[in-house]
C-alpha positions as CSV (number, residue, x, y, z in Angstrom):
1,X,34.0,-13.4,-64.2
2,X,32.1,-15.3,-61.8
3,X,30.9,-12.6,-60.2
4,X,29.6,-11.3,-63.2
5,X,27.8,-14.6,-64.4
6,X,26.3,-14.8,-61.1
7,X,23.3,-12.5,-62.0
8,X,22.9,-14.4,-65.1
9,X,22.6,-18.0,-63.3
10,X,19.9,-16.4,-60.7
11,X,18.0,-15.5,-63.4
12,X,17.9,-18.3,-65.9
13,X,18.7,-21.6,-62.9
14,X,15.8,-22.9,-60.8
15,X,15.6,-19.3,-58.5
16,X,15.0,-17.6,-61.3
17,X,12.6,-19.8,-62.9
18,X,10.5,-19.7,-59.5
19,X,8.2,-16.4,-60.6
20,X,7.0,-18.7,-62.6
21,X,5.7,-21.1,-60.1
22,X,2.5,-19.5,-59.2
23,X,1.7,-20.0,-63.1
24,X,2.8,-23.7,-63.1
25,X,0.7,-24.4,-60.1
26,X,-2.1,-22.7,-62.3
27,X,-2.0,-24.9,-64.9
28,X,-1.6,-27.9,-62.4
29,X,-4.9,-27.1,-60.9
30,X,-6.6,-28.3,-64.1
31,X,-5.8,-31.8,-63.7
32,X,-5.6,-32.0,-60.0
33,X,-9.4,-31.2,-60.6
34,X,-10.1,-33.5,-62.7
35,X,-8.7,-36.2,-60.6
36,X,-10.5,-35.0,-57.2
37,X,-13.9,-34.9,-59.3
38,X,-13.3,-39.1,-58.6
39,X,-14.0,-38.9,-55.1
40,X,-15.3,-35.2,-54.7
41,X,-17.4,-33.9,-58.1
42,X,-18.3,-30.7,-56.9
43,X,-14.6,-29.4,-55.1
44,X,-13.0,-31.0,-58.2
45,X,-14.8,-28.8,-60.6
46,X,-14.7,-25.9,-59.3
47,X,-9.9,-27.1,-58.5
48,X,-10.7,-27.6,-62.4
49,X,-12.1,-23.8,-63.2
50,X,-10.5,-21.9,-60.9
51,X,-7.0,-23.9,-62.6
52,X,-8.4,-22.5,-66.6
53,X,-9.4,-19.1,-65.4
54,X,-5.6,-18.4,-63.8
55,X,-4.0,-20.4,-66.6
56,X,-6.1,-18.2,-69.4
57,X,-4.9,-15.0,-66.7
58,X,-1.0,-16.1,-66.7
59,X,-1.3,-16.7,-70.7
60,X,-2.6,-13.4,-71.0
61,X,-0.1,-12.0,-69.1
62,X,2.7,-13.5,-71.1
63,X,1.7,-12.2,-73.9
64,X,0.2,-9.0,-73.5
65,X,3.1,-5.5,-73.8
66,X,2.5,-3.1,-71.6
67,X,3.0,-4.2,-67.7
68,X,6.6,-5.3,-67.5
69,X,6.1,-7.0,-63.7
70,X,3.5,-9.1,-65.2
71,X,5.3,-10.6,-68.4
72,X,7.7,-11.5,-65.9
73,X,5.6,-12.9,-62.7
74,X,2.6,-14.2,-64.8
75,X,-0.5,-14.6,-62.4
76,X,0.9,-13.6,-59.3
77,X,1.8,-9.7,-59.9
78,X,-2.3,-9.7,-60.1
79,X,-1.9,-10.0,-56.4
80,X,0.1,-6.3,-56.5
81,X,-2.8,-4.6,-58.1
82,X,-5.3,-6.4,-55.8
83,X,-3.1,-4.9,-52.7
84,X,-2.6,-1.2,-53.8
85,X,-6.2,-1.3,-54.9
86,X,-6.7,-1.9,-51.0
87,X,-3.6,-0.3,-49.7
88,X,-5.8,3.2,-48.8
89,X,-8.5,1.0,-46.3
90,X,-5.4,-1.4,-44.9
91,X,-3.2,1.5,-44.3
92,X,-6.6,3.4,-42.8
93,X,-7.9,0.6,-40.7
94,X,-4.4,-1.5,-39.6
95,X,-1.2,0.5,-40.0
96,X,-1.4,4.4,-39.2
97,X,-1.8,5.5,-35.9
98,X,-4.6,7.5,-34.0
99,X,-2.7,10.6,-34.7
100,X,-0.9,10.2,-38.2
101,X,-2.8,12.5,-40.6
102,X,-3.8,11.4,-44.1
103,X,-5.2,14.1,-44.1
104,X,-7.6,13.9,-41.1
105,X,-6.6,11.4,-38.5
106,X,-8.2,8.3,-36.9
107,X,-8.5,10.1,-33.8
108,X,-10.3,13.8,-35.6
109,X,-12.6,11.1,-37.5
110,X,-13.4,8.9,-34.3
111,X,-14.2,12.9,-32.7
112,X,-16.9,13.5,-35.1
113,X,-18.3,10.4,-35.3
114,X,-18.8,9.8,-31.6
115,X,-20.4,13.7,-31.5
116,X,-22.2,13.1,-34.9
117,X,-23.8,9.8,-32.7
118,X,-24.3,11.7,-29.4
119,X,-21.8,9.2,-27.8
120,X,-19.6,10.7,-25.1
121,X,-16.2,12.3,-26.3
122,X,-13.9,11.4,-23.1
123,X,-10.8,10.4,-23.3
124,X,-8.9,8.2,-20.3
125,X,-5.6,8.3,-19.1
126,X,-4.6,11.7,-20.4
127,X,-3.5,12.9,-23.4
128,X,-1.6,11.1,-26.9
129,X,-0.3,14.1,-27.5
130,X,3.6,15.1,-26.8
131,X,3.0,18.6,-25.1
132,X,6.5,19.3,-25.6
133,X,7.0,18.3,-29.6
134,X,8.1,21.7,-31.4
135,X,4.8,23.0,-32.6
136,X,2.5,22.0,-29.8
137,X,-0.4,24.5,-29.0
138,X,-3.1,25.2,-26.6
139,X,-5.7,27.5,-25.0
140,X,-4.6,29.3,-22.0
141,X,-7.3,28.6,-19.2
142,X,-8.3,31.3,-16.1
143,X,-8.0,30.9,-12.2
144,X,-12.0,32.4,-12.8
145,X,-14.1,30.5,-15.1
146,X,-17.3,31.5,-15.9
147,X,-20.7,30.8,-16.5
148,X,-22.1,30.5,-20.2
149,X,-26.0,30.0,-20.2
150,X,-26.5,29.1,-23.5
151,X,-23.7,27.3,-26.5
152,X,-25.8,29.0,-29.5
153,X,-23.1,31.5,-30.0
154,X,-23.5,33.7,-33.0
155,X,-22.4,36.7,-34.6
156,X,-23.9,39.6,-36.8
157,X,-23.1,39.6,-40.8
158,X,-23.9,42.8,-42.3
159,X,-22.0,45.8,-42.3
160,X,-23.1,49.7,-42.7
161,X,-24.4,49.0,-46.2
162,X,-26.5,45.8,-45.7
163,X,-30.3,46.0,-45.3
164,X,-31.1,42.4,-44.1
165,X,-28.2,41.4,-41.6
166,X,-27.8,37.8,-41.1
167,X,-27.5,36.6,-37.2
168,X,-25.3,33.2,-38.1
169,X,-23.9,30.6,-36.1
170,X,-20.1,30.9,-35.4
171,X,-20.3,27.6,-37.0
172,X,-21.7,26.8,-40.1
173,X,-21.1,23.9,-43.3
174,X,-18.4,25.4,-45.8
175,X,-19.2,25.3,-49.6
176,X,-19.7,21.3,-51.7
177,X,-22.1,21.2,-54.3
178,X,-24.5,19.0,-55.2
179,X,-23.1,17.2,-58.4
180,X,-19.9,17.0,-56.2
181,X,-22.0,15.3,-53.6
182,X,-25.1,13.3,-53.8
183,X,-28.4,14.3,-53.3
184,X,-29.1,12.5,-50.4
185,X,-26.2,13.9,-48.6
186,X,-27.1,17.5,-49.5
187,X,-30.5,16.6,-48.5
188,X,-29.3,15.4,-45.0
189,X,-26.6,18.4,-44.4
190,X,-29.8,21.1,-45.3
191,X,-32.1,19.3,-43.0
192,X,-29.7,19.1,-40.1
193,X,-28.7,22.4,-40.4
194,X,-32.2,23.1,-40.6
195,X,-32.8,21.6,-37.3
196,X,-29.5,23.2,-35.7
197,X,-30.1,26.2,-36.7
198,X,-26.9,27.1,-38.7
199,X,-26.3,27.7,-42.2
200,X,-25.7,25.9,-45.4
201,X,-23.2,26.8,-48.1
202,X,-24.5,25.9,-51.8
203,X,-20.9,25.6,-53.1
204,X,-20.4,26.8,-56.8
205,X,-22.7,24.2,-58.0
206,X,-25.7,26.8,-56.8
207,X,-29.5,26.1,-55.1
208,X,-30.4,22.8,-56.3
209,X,-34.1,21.2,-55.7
210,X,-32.4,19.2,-52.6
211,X,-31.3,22.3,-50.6
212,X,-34.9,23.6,-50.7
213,X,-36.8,20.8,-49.4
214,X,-36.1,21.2,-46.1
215,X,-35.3,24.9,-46.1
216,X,-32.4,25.3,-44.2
217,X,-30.7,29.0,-44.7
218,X,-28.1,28.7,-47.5
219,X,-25.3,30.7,-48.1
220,X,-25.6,31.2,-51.9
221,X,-21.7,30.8,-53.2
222,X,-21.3,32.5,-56.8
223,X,-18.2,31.2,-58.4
224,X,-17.0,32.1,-61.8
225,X,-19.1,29.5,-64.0
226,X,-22.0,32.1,-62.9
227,X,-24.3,28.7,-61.8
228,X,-28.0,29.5,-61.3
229,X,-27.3,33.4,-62.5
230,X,-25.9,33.0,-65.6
231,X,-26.7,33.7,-69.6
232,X,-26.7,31.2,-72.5
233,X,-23.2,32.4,-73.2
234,X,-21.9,31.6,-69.3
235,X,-22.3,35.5,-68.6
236,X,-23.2,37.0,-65.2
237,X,-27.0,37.7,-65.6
238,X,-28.3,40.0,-63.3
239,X,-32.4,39.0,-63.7
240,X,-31.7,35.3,-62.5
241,X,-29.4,36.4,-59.7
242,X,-31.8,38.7,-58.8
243,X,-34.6,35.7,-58.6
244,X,-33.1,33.3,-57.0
245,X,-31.6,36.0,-54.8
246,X,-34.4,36.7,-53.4
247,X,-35.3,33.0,-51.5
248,X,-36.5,33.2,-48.1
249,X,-33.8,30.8,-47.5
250,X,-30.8,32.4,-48.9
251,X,-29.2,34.5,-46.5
252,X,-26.1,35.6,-47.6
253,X,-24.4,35.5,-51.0
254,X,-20.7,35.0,-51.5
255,X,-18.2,35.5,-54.1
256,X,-16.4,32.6,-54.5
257,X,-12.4,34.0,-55.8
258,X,-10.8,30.8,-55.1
259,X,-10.6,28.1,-53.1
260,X,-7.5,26.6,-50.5
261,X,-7.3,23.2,-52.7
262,X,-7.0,24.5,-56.0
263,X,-6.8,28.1,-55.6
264,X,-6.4,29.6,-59.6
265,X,-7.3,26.8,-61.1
266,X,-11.0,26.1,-62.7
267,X,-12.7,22.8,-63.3
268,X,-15.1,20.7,-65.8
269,X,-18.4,18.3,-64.8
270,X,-18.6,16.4,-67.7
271,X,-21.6,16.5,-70.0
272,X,-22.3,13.1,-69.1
273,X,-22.2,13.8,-65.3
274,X,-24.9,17.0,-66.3
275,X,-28.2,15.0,-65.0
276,X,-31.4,16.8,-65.0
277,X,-31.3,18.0,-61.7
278,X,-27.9,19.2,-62.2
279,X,-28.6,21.2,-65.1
280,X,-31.7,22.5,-63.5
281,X,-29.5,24.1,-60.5
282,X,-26.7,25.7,-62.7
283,X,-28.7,27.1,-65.7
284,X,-26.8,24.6,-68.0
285,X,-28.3,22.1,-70.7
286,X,-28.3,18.1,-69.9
287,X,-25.6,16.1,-71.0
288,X,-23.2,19.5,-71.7
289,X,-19.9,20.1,-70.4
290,X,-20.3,22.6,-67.7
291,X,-17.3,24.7,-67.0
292,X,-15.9,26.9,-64.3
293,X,-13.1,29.3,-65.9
294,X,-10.2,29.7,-63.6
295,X,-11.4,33.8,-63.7
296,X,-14.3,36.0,-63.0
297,X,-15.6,37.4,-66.2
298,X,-17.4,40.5,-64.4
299,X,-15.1,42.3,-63.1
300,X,-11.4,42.7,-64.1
301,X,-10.1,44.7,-61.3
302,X,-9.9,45.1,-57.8
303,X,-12.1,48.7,-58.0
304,X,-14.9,46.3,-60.4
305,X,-14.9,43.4,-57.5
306,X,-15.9,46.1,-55.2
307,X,-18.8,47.8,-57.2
308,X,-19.5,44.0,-58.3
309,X,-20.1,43.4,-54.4
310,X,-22.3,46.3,-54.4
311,X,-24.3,45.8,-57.2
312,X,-25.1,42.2,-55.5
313,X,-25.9,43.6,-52.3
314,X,-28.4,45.9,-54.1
315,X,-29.9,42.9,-56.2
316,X,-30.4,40.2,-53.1
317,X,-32.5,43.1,-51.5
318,X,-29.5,44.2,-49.0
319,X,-28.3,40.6,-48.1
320,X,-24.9,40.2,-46.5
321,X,-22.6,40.1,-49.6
322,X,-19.0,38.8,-49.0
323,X,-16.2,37.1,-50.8
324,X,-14.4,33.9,-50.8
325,X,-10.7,33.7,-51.0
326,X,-7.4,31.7,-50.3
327,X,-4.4,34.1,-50.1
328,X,-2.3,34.1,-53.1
329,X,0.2,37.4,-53.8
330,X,-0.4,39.6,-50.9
331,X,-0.1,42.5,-53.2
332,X,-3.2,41.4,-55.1
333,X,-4.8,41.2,-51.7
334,X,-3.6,44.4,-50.6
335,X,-4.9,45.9,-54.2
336,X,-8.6,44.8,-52.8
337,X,-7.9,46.0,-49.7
338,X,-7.3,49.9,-51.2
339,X,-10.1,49.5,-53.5
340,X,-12.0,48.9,-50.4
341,X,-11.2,52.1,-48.5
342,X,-11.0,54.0,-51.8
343,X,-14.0,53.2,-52.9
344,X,-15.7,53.3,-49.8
345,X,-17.6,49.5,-50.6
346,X,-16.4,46.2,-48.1
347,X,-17.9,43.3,-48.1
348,X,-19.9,42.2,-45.5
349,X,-17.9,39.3,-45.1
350,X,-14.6,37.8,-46.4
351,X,-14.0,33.4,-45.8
352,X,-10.3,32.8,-45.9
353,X,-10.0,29.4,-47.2
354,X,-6.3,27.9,-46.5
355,X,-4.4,25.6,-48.5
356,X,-5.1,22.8,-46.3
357,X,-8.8,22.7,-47.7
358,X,-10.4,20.3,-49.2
359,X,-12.4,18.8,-52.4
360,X,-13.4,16.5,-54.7
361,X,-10.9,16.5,-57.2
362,X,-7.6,18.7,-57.2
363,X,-4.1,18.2,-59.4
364,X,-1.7,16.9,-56.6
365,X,0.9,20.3,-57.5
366,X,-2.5,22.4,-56.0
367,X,-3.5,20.6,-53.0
368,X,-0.1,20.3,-52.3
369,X,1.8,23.3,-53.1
370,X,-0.7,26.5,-53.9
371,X,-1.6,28.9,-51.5
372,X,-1.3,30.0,-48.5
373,X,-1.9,27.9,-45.0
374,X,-4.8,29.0,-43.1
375,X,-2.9,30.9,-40.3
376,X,-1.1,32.9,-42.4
377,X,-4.3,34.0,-44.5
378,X,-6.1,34.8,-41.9
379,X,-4.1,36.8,-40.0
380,X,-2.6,38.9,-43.3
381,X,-6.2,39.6,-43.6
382,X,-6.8,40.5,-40.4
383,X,-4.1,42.7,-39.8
384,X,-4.6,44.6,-43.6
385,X,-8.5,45.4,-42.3
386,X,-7.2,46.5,-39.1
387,X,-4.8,48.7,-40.4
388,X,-6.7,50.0,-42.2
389,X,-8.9,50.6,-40.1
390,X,-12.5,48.5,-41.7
391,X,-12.1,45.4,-39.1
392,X,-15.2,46.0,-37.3
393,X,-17.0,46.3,-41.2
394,X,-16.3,43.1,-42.1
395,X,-16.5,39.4,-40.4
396,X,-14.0,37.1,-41.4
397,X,-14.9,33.5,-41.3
398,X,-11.9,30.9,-41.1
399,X,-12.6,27.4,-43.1
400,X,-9.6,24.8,-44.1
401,X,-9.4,21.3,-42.3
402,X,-11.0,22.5,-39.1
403,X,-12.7,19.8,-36.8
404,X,-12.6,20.5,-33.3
405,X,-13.2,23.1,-30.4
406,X,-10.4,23.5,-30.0
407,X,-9.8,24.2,-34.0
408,X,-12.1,26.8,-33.7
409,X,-10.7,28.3,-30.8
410,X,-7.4,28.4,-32.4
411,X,-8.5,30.7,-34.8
412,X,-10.7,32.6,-32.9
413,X,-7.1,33.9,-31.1
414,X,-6.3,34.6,-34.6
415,X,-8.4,37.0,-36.0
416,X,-11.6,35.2,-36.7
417,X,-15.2,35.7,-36.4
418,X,-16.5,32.4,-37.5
419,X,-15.8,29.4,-38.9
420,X,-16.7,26.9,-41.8
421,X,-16.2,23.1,-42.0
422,X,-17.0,21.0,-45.0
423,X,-15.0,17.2,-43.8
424,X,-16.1,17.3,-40.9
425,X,-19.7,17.4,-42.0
426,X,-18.7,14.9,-44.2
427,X,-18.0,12.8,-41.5
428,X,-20.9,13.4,-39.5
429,X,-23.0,11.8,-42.7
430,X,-21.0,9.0,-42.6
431,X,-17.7,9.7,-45.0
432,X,-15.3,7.2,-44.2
433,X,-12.3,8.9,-45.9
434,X,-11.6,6.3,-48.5
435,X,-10.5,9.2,-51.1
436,X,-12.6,8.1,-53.6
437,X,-14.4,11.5,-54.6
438,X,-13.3,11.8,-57.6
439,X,-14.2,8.4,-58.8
440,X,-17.9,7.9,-58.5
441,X,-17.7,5.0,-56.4
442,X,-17.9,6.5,-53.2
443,X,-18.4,3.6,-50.3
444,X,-20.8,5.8,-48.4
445,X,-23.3,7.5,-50.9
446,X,-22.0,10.8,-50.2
447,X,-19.9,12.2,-53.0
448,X,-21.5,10.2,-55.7
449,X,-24.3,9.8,-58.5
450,X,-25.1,6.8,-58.9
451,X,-28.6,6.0,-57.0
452,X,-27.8,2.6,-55.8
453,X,-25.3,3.8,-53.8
454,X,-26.3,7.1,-52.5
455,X,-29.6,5.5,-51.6
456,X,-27.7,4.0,-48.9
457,X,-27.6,7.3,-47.3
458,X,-30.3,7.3,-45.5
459,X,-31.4,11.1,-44.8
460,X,-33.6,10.5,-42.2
461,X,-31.2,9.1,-40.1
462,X,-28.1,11.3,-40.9
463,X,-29.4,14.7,-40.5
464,X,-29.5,14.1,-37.4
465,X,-25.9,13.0,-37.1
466,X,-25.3,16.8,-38.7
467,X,-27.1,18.7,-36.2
468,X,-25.6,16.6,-33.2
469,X,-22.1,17.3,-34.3
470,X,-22.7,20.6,-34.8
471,X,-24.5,21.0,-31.0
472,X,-21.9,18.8,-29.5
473,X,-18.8,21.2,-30.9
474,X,-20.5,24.2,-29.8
475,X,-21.2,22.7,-26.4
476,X,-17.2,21.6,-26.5
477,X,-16.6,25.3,-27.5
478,X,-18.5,26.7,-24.7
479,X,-16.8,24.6,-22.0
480,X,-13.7,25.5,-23.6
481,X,-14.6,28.9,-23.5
482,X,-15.8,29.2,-20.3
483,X,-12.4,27.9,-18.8
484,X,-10.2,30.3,-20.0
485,X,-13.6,32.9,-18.1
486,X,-14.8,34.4,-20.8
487,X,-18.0,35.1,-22.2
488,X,-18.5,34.3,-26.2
489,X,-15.3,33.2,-28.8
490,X,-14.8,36.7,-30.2
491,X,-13.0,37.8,-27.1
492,X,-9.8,35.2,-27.3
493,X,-7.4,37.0,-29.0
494,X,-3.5,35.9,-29.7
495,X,-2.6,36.2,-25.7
496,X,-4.6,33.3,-25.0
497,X,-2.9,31.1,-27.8
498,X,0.3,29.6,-26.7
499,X,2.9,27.7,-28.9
500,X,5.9,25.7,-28.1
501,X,8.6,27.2,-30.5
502,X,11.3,25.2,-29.1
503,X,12.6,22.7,-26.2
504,X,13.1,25.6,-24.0
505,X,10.8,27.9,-25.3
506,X,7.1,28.9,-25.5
507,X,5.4,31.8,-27.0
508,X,2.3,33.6,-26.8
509,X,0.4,34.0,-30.8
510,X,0.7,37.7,-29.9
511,X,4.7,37.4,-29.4
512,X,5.0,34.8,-31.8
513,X,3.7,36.8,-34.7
514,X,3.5,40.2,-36.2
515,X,0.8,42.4,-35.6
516,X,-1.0,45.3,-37.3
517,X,-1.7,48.4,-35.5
518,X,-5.3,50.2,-36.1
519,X,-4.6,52.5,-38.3
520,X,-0.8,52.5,-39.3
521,X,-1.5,51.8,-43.0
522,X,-3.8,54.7,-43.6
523,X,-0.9,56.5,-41.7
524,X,1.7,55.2,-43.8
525,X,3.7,53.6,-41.3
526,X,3.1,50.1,-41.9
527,X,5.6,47.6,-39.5
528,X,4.5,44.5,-40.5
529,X,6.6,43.0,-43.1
530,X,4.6,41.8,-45.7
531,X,3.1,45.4,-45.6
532,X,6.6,47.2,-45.9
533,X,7.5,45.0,-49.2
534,X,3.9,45.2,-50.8
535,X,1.8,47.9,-50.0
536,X,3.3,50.9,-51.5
537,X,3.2,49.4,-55.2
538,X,-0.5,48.0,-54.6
539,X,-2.9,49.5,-56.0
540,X,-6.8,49.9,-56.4
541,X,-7.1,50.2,-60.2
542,X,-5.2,46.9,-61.1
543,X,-4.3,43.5,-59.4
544,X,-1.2,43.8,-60.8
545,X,1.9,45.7,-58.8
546,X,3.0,49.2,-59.9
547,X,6.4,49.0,-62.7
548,X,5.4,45.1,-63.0
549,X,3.4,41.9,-61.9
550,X,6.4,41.6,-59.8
551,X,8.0,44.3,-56.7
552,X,11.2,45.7,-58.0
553,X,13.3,44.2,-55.5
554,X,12.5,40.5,-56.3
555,X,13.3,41.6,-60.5
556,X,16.2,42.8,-59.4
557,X,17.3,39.2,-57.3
558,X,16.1,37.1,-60.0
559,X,18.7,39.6,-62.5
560,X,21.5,39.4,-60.2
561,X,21.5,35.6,-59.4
């Protein structure tokens, strides 16, 4: 029985009664006020308010319904909400270490701001790394380096069908559009990649007055909302693509399928986000809800994505025409892939966007939990084109949480042609990573509306930031490349990739992983895995598996467990 009243004494005796205190001392404030206003007027006024406004705080709390821990700790459970409401900057700026990503860590951020600054990147006393943690890669180097003139490496988009080929950098700013981010900051990435000589993607948002002032190339990014080419209705409309299309500055268009943070899922900009300038851009009216479906409405299956491709190429006047995709159901992928050689029409280009991607605002179950990683998009693209047998038509450009050289490198060994970054550009303009892009209230101007704060970023100032991280990466990439004594990115391939699979063990990318051989799926002996489960019931006419949306032998599972 004591033991049982015990409880009931610690919550109704003086220790109990002590998460009141804080209100007590509230209301004690009041008259300690008044009595210091005697000797010291001004101090004991402001004892006196302070004392009302806490006492009117822990009244309210008392009283109010729907916040348990503050019924019950009057006043002082205020000092919860003040804590998580910092918890994101104390955690940033106190408690994680250099290496602990959430998601990008202090040492990637403190990478791009000392290259975005054209402060030297060195690093003393060797590496934080553990080189033999489970997981650990790097970059086998040769006995021979060798000698690279020039760190502007680039690469040819455009395959057999393209008129106007597009010589891009290997590294260029991934797809964020302006509503998502401010004009100033989309002002500042255009100019700097302007300067740098790279390119620009629009995002979904489309060409806004702020990407042409500076004219920086653009990769125009279509996505299914149809924005700057679309009807009243929200239908593709061939006479505005066809317009805007045909900007000096565009330089390549692409398809935007889905993207790595929310792949599948659509999204809404408020009518009362829909400024002027914002309409303007996506062919929408101010002050209406503008909508991206979570599906293309022009094409339906994997044969209409192809002519769709076509028909674009044809309307930009022969522009590089490619798609933008994170890897869902391989056997939707490998539908594509068939239309592709059945069809005869690739795109010129394909950006693999993995899971680890960013944006502005995703449901935590997608950014967490929907589709596939970077690596494994890449190289299930990869090996499908090169068994196949269309690798060399089309350049695949890797983009998903990429920051570094070495980053790049990486996959480079894995099948990729080029590369896209959208944080780290973020960075470079100042982005602290306080995770408030969603809100409206971002700290730094850059994914925000409201002018007195994004007039803080100052464009003349951070475009240069832009085109210095982007020089200072490519010069990184060059050393790196010229230490393992080769001549330009495309030639690492998964030998030169090495990973630490275990205590005792370390494997090269081209051990470590499966492989397509040229040709073997037009032969019909596919070995790679994926391929033996999939490809036989993909096919060209329907995104959707032979005998069912799902392969036989996973019905068949599902029925027996």
């Amino acid at each position: 029985m004591a033991m049982i009243d015990a409880p009931k004494r610690l919550s109704h005796g003086w220790p109990g009664m002590l998460r009141f205190a804080p209100f007590g001392a509230a209301v004690a404030l009041m008259p300690l006020g008044a009595l210091v206003t005697l000797i010291a007027p001004i101090t004991g006024v402001i004892l006196a308010l302070l004392g009302l406004v806490l006492t009117l705080v822990g009244l309210y709390d008392l009283n109010q319904t729907k916040h348990a821990v503050s019924k019950n700790y009057p006043v002082s459970a205020r000092l919860r909400y003040l804590l998580e409401f910092f918890r994101p900057e104390i955690r940033q700026y106190f408690i994680e270490d250099d290496r602990e990503e959430t998601p990008f860590s202090r040492e990637q951020r403190a990478l791009v701001y000392r290259r975005a600054k054209g402060i030297e990147g060195l690093r003393p006393f060797g590496t934080i790394y553990d080189v033999n943690a489970i997981g650990h890669e790097w970059i086998n180097h040769s006995m021979a380096p060798s000698h690279i003139e020039s760190a502007d490496f680039r690469h040819r988009v455009g395959g057999p069908d393209c008129a106007r080929p597009y010589e891009s950098s290997v590294l260029n700013i991934s797809g964020m559009s302006y509503g998502a981010l401010s004009p100033t900051a989309i002002e500042a990435l255009n100019k700097g990649a302007k300067e740098g000589g790279f390119a620009h993607t629009t995002g979904e948002g489309s060409i806004s007055r702020f990407h042409r002032i500076h004219g920086g190339d653009l990769i125009w990014q279509i996505g299914s909302g149809y924005f700057g080419c679309r009807d009243k209705a929200g239908r593709f409309d061939e006479g505005r693509f066809a317009e805007n299309a045909a900007g000096e500055a565009v330089k390549m268009i692409e398809i935007k399928l889905s993207q790595g943070a929310k792949p599948g899922h659509g999204g809404i900009l408020l009518g009362a986000k829909v400024t002027e300038a914002i309409a303007e851009a996506r062919g929408v009216a101010v002050g209406e809800d503008c909508v991206s479906p979570s599906a293309h409405s022009a094409f339906s299956t994997p044969l209409e994505l192809c002519a769709f491709i076509a028909r674009l190429r044809e309307l930009s006047g022969g522009k590089p025409t490619g798609l933008k995709l994170c890897v869902g159901h391989p056997w939707e992928w490998f539908a594509l892939a068939k239309a592709m050689k059945e069809s005869g029409i690739t795109p010129d280009f394909i950006t693999i966007d993995g899971s680890e991607g960013g944006t502005g605002a995703a449901p935590a179950e997608f950014a967490d939990h929907r589709g596939a990683p970077l690596r494994e998009g890449l190289m299930l693209v990869h090996n499908t084109l090169v068994g196949l047998g269309l690798r060399d038509r089309v350049r695949l450009i890797a983009a998903g949480k990429l920051i570094s050289a070495f980053d790049i490198s990486r996959v480079f060994a894995l099948g990729a042609d080029g590369c896209n970054m959208a944080r780290g550009f973020m960075f470079a303009i100042g982005c602290i990573q306080a995770q408030a892009c969603h809100t409206g209230h971002c700290p730094t101007g850059v994914t925000t509306q409201d002018p007195g704060r994004y007039r803080a970023l100052v464009v003349a100032d951070k475009w240069k930031r832009v085109a210095n991280f982007h020089r200072n990466t490519m010069i990184a990439l060059k050393e790196s490349i010229e230490s393992s004594g080769l001549r330009h990115p495309s030639e690492l391939t998964p030998h030169h990739l090495m990973i630490r699979v275990s205590s005792r063990e370390v494997r090269s990318a081209a051990s470590q992983y499966p492989w397509a051989e040229p040709g073997e799926l037009e032969r019909g002996t596919p070995n790679h895995p994926a391929f033996r489960k999939y490809w036989a019931g993909a096919r060209a006419g329907s995104f959707s598996l032979a005998g069912g949306t799902a392969p036989a032998d996973l019905r068949e599972e599902r029925g027996a467990a």
